[in-house]
N, C-alpha and C positions, 0 to 999 in steps of 0.2 A: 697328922694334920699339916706339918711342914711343906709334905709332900703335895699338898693340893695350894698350900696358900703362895707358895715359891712360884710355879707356873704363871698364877692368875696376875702377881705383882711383875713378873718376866712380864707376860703379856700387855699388862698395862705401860708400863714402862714403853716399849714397843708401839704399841697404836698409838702412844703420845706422842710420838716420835715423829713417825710416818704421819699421822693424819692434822697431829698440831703443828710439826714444823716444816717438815720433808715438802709434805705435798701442798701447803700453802707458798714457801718459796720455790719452788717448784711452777703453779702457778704464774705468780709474779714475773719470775723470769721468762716465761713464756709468751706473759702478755707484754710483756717489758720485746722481747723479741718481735713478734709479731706485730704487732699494734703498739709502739710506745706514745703516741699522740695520745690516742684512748687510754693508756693504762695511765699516764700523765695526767690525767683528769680533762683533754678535751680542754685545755686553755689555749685561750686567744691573747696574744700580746699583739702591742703598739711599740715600736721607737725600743722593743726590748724588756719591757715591764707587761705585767700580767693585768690587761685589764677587767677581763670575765673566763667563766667556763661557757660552749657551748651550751653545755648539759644541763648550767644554771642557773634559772634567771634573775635577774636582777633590776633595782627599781629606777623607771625612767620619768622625770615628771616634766623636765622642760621642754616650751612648746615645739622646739628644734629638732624634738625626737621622737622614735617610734614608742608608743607604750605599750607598757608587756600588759600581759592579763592580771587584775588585781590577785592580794594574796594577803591570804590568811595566818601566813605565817609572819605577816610585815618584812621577807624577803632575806630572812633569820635562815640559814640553809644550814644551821645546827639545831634547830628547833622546827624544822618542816610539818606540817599538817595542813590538813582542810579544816574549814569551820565545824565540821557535821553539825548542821543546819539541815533538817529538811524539808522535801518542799510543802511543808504546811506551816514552817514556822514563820512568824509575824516579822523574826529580825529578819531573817531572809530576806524576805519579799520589802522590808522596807530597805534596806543596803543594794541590793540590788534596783530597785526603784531610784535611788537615791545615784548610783552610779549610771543609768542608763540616762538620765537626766544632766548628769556632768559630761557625759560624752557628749550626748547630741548638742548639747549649749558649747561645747569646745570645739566639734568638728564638724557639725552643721550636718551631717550626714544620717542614715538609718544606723539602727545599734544591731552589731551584730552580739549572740547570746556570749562566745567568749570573753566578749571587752567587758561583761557586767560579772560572769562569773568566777570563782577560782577554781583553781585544776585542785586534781585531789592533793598534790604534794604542796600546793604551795608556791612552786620554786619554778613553775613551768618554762621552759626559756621561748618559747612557741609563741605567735597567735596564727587564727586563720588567714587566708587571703584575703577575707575579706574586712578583716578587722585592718589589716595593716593600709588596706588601700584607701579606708574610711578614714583612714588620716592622715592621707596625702597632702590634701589640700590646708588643713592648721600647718604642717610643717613645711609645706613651700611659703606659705605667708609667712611663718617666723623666720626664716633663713631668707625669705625674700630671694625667692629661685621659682622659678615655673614648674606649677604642679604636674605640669606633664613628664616633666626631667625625674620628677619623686617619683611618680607611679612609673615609671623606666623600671628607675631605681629598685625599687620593692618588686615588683613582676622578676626581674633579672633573677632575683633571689628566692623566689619559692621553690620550696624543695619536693618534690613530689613522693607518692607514699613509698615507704620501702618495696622495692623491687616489685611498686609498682601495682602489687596486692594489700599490703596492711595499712593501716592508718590512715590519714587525710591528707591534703597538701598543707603545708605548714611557709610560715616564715620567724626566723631566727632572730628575734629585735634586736639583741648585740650585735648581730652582722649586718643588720641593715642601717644601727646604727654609727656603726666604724665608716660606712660604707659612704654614708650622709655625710660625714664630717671628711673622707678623703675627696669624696666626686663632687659633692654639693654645699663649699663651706659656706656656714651662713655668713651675710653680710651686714655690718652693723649700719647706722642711717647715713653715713658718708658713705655709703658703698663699699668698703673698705673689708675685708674677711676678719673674721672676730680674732 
């Protein structure tokens, strides 16, 4: 019995090895070579401090800035989900009604379906082009700059799909926010940059 149970505990021992430590850093070091930006988690600093991840979105609510697409996680990127709501449920359709209503009374614009809905994770860091440009014009009035300078701003920044076949065009709110506040700083009622 020795003789069978000795290999099987060798072997285990072995594939714990190789597959739980070897080849996870193994990995790591890879993408740590390769791509360290990405293995880094895709953060963006300012002045040197980490202000967002690309990859993560986070919540924007004053009028000076782009806002992400709502979420159901409350922007919690330890506790990530979508509502599963669906589409016959009554909360749905009233939170969604409820947000298409607050956009158009904030940007005066048509609502596009991302600004009302949330991504499945939650944490989208995205919206459309056409959501970000629907609110060009609240965020040159609050920064008191010409919406034409904003919608620059945001167009300069869509990213188009990967290589051009997958996805949709997108815009990144964190970088269009960075981007606001270096190109476009708002100005308080003296004229004066905040």
């Amino acid at each position: 019995m020795l003789s069978h149970i000795r290999p099987a505990l060798v072997m285990l021992a072995a594939m714990t090895l190789v597959t739980g430590l070897a080849y996870p850093l193994a990995m790591t070091g890879l993408a740590a070579a390769l791509a360290p930006d990405r293995a880094a988690g895709s953060l963006i600093r300012r002045e040197g401090q980490v202000v967002g991840s690309a990859l993560i979105g986070q919540a924007f609510a004053q009028g000076k800035y782009l806002h992400p697409r709502p979420s159901a996680s409350g922007w919690n990127a330890a506790g990530s989900s979508a509502s599963n709501l669906g589409p016959t449920s009554a909360a749905l359709v009233t939170a969604v009604s409820e947000r298409k209503a607050a956009f158009a009374a904030a940007n005066g614009a048509p609502t596009p379906v991302d600004a009302v809905t949330t991504s499945a994770s939650g944490l989208d860091p995205h919206v459309s082009p056409e959501t970000a440009l629907a609110q060009a014009t609240r965020i040159a009035t609050s920064r008191g700059v010409d919406p034409v300078a904003v919608r620059r701003l945001i167009e300069a920044r869509i990213e188009p799909p990967l290589l051009g076949l997958w996805g949709l065009p997108r815009v990144n709110v964190l970088a269009v926010n960075l981007a606001l506040d270096a190109e476009l700083p708002a100005l308080s009622l003296a004229g004066n940059p905040e």
